[in-house]
C-alpha positions as CSV (number, residue, x, y, z in Angstrom):
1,X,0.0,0.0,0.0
2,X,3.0,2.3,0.0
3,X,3.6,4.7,3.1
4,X,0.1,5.8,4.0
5,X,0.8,7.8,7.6
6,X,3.1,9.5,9.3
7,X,4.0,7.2,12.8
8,X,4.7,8.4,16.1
9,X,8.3,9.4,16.7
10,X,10.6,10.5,19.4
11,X,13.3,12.8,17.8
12,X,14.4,15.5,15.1
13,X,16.8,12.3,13.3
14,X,13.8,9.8,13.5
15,X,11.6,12.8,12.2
16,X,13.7,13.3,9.2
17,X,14.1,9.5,7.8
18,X,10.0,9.3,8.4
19,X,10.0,12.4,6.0
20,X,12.2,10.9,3.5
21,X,10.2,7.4,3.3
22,X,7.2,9.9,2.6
23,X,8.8,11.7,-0.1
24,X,10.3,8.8,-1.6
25,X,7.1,6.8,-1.6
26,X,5.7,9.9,-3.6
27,X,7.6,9.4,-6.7
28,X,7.6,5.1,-6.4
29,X,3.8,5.3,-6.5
30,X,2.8,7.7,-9.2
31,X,3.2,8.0,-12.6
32,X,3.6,11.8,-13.4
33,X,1.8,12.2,-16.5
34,X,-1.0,11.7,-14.2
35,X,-0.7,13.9,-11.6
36,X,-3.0,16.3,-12.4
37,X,-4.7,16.0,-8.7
38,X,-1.8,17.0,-7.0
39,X,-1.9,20.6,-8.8
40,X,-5.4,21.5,-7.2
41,X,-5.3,21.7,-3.4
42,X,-9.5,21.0,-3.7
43,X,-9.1,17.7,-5.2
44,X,-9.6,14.9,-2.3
45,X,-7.5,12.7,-3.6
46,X,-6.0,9.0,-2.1
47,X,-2.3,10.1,-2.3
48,X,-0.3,10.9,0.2
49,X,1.4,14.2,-0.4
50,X,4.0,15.1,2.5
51,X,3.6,19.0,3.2
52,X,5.1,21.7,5.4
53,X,2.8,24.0,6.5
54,X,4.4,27.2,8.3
55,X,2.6,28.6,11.3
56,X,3.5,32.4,12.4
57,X,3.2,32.2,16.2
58,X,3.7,35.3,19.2
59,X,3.3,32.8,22.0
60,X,4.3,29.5,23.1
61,X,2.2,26.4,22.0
62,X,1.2,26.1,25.9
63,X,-1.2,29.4,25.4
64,X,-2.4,28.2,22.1
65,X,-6.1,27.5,22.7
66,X,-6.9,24.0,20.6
67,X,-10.1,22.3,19.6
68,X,-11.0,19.3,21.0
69,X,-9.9,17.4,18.4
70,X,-6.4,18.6,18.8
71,X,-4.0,17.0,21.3
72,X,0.2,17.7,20.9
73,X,2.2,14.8,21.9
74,X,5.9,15.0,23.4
75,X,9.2,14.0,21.9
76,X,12.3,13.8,23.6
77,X,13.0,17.2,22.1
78,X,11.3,20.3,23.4
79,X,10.8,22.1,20.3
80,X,9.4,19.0,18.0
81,X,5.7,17.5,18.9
82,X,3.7,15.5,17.8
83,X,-0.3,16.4,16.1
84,X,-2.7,13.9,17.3
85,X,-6.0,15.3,15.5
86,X,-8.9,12.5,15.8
87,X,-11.3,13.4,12.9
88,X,-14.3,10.7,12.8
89,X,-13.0,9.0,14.9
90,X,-10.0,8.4,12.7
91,X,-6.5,9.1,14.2
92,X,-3.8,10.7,12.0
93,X,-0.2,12.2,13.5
94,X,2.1,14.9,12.0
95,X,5.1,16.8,13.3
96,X,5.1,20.2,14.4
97,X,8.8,21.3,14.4
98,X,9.1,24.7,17.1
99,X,13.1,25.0,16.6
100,X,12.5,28.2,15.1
101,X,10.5,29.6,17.9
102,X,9.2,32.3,15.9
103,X,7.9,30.0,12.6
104,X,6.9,26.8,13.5
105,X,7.0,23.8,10.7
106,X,4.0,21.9,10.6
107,X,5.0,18.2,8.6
108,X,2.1,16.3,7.3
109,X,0.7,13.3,4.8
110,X,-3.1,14.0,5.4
111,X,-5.8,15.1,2.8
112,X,-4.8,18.9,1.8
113,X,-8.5,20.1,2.7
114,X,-9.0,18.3,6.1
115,X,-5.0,19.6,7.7
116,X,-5.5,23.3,6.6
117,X,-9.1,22.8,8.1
118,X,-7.9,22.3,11.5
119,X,-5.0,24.8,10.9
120,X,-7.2,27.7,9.8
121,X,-9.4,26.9,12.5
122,X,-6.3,27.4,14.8
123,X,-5.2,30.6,13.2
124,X,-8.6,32.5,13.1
125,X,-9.7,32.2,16.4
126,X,-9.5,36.0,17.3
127,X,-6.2,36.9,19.4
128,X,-5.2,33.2,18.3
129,X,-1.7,34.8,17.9
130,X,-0.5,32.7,15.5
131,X,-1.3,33.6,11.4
132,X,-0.3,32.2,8.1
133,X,3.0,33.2,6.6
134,X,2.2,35.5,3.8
135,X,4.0,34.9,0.4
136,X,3.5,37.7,-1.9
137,X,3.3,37.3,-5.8
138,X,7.3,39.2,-5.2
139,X,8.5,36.7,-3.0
140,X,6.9,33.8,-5.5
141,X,9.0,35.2,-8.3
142,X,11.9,36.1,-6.3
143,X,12.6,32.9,-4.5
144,X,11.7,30.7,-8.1
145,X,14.3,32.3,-9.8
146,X,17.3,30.5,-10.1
147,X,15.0,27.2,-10.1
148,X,13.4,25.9,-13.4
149,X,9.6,26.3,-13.0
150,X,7.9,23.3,-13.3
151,X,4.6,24.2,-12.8
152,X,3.1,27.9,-11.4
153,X,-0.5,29.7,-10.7
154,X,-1.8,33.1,-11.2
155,X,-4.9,33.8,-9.4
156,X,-6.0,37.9,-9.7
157,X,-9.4,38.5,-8.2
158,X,-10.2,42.4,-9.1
159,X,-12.1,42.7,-5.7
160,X,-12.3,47.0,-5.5
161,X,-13.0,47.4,-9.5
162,X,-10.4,48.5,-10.1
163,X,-11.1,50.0,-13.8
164,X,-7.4,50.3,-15.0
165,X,-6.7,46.4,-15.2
166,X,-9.1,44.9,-17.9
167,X,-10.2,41.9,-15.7
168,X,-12.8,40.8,-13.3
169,X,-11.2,37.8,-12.5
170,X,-7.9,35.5,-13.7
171,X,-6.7,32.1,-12.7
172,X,-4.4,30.2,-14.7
173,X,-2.7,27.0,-13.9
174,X,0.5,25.8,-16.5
175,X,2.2,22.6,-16.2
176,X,5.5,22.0,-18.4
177,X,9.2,20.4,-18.3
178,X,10.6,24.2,-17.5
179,X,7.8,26.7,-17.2
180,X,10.6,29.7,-16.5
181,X,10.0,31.5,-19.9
182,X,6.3,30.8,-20.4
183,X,6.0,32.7,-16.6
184,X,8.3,35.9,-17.8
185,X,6.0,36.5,-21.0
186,X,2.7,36.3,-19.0
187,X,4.2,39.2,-17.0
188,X,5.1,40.9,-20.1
189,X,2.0,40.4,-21.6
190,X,0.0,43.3,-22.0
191,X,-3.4,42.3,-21.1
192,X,-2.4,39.1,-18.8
193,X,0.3,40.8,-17.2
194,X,-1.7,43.5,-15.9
195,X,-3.2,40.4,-13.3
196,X,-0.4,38.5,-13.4
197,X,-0.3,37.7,-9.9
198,X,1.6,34.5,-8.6
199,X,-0.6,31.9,-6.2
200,X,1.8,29.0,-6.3
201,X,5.2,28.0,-8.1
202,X,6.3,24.7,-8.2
203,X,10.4,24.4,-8.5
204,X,13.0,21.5,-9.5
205,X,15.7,21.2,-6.7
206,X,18.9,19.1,-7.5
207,X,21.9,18.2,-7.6
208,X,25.0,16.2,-8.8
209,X,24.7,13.4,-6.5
210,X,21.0,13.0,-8.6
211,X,19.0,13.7,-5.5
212,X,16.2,16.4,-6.3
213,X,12.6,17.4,-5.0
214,X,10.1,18.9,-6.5
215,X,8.5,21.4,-4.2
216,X,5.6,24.3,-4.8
217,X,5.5,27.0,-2.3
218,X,2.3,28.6,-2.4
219,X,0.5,32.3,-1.4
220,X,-0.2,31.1,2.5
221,X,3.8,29.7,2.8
222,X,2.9,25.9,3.0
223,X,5.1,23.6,0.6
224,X,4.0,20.6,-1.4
225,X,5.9,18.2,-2.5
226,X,5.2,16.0,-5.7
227,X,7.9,14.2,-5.7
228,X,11.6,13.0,-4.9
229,X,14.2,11.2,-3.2
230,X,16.1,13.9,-0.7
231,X,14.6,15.3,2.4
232,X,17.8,18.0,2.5
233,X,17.2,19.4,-1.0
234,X,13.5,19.9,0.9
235,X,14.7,21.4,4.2
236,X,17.3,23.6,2.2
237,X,14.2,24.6,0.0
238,X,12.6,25.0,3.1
239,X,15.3,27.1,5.3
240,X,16.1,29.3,2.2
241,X,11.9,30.5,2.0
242,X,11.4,30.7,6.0
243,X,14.6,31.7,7.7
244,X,16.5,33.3,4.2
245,X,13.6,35.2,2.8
246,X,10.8,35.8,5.0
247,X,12.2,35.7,8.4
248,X,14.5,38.7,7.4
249,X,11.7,40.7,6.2
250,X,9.5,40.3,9.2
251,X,12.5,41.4,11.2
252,X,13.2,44.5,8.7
253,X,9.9,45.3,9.3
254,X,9.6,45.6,13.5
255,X,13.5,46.4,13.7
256,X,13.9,49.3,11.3
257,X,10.6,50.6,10.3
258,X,8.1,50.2,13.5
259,X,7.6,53.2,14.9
260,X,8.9,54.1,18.6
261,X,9.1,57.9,20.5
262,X,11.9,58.4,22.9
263,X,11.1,61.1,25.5
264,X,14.2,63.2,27.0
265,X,14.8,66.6,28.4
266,X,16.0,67.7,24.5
267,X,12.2,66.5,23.6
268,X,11.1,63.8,21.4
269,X,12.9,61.4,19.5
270,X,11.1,59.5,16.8
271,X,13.1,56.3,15.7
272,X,11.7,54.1,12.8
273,X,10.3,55.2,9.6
274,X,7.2,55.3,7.8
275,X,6.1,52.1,5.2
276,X,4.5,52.1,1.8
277,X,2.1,50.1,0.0
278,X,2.9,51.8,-3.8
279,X,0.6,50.7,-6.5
280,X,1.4,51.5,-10.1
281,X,-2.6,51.9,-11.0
282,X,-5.6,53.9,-8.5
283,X,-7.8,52.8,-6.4
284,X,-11.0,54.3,-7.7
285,X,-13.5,53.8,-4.7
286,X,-10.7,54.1,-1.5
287,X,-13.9,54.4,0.8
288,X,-15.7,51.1,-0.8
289,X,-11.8,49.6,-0.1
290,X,-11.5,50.8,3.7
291,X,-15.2,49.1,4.3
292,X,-13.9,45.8,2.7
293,X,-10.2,46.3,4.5
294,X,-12.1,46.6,8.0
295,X,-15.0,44.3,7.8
296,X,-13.2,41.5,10.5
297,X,-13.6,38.8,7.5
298,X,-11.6,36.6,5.8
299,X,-8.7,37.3,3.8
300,X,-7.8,40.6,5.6
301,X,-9.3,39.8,9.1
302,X,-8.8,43.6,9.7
303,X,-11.4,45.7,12.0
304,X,-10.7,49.4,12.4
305,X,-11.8,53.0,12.9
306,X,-11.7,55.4,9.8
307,X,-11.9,58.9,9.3
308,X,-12.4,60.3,6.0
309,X,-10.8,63.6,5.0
310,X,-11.8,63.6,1.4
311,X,-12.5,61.3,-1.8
312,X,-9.1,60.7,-1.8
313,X,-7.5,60.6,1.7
314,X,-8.7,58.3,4.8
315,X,-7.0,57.7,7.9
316,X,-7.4,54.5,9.5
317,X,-6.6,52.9,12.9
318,X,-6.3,49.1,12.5
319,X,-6.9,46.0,14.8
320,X,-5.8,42.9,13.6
321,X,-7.9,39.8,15.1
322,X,-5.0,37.1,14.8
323,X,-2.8,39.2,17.6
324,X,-5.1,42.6,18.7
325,X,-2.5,44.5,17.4
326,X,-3.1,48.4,16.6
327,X,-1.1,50.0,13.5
328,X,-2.0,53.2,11.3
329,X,-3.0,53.9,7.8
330,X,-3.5,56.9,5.7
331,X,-4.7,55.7,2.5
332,X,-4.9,57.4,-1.0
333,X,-6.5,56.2,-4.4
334,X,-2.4,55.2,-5.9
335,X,-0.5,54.8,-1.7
336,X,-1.2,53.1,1.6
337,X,1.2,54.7,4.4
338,X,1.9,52.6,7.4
339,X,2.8,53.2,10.6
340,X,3.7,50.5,12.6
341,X,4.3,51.1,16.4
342,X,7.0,49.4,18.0
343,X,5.6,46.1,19.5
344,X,3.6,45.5,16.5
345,X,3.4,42.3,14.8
346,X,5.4,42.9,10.8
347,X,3.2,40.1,9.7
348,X,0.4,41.9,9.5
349,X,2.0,44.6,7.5
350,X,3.0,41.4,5.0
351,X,-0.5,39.9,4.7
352,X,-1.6,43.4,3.4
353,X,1.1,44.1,1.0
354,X,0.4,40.3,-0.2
355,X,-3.4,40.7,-0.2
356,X,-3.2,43.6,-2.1
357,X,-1.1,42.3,-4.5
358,X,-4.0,39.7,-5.2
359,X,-6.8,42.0,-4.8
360,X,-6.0,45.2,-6.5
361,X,-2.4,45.5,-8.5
362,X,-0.2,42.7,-8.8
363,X,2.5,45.2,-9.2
364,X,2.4,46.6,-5.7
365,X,5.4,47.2,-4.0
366,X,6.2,47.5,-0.4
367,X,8.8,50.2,0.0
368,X,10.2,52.3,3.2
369,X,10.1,56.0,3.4
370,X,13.7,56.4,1.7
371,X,12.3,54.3,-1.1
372,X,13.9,51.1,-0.3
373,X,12.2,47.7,-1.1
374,X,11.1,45.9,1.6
375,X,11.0,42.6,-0.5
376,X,13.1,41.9,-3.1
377,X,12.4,42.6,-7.1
């Protein structure tokens, strides 16, 4: 039958050859030409696809509150349990790996709809303190490059009207042997490129010794693997997307940029800077946008205070449900400014750069006040 479940285990090195065997059993069981089902995270298929699912967190699992289905298991490690979720009355185990304290790793073989079930039911309890990580269409390209592109998504959903890109709606899925170039000329495609935003991109990872992975990193950080033979191509894969890319930004974010006042007898020192959402087309309706932005609903899961100046300028004071953090904006039809107060949690500024990158110009950029580029081109 193949390797149909992940088994109890009691370290990181027992963790590791289990994740292998998964990833191994992948590519010894299927027959690629028909792996269409892997492709569409809504397909309930039979295989067993190992995925690592990364979980922002701003407390210790002890203070998580968990359903009842939900029961963590120890190892003889601190930072590496093990998920016991009972759905049905059908017991299935994965691996949550806390060694980055910060982003934990979630491992798992079950069905794609039933594990991010549970884990969005985790992550939206309000003040769970824990969120998705938050891959923008500019991270997507920016960690893919380098890789040849096996397979990739655009998903653009023009949610405020916005009349200067010619589309309601675009999703596009593209399988091929190296997708690299077929990717570049959608973005340089006059019409298609306008909502050319990135949901997924599936990469080749090898090397010399003939060990590779296949592995898509998608919009909400969790990576799919469709097959291989190496579980350190995967955790390089992995460690390059978490603690290279996004990790640093996150940190850019609350260290540089959050905004803090010092108090002396000279007066007041202001140390951080502001942050900007640019967007290369307008907003036309910014008041129909705030209402959406601050409705405490899925995919922003913002509520807020607004006051309106004009058509075209609207301050904004922000709550964000995951952690009941506070930050500012001042929004205009073509700019979002940002001020972040020190404390704040830089994910949340993330999840709106990447949300409005999906929602209303794919060719947003996130930028500090000197102009700089928060994530790389």
């Amino acid at each position: 039958m193949g390797y149909e479940a992940l088994p109890i285990i009691t370290g990181r090195n027992e963790m590791y050859k289990e994740l292998e065997k998964a990833i191994c059993n992948i590519s010894q069981s299927d027959d690629e030409d028909n792996d269409e089902l892997y492709f569409d995270d809504l397909q309930r298929s039979s295989k067993k696809y190992l995925k690592a699912l990364p979980i922002e967190s701003n407390a210790p699992l002890e203070k998580i509150q968990l359903d009842n289905n939900i029961e963590f298991l120890p190892t003889k490690e601190k930072t590496l349990k093990i998920l016991k979720l009972t759905r049905n009355k059908v017991t299935s185990y994965s691996y949550l790996d806390m060694l980055d304290q910060r982003f934990w790793i979630l491992y798992s073989l079950d069905n794609s709809v039933d594990i991010k079930k549970d884990i969005k039911n985790l992550i939206q309890k309000n003040n769970s303190q824990l969120d998705y990580t938050w891959f923008s269409s500019s991270s997507l390209k920016h960690l893919s490059s380098g890789y040849s592109k096996t397979r990739f998504s655009i998903k653009f959903n023009n949610r405020f009207h916005n009349a200067n890109i010619p589309m309601k709606r675009l999703s596009l899925q593209l399988t091929a042997e190296d997708a690299s170039d077929i990717a570049n000329n959608l973005l340089d495609n006059p019409f298609i490129g306008k909502g050319a935003c990135f949901s997924n991109i599936e990469v080749l990872l090898s090397d010399k010794n003939n060990d590779y992975v296949k592995s898509r990193l998608s919009m909400d950080g969790s990576i799919n693997i469709s097959r291989g033979n190496s579980i350190s191509n995967f955790i390089e894969f992995q460690q390059k997307t978490i603690q290279g890319h996004y990790r640093p930004i996150i940190e850019r974010i609350e260290n540089d940029y959050s905004i803090e006042y010092d108090v002396n007898i000279d007066g007041i020192n202001i140390k951080g800077d502001i942050l900007s959402i640019k967007l290369s087309t307008k907003i036309e309706n910014i008041e129909f946008f705030v209402h959406n932005l601050l409705k405490g609903t899925n995919p922003f899961r913002f509520l807020g205070f607004s006051n309106i100046i004009d058509d075209e300028h609207i301050l904004v004071d922000v709550l964000d449900l995951h952690n009941f953090g506070h930050f500012d904006l001042e929004i205009f039809p073509d700019e979002l400014l940002i001020n972040l107060p020190k404390g704040s949690c830089g994910n949340s500024i993330v999840r709106l750069f990447t949300l409005c990158q999906e929602n209303i110009d794919p060719k947003a950029k996130l930028i500090g006040g000197s102009g700089d580029a928060i994530i790389p081109a």
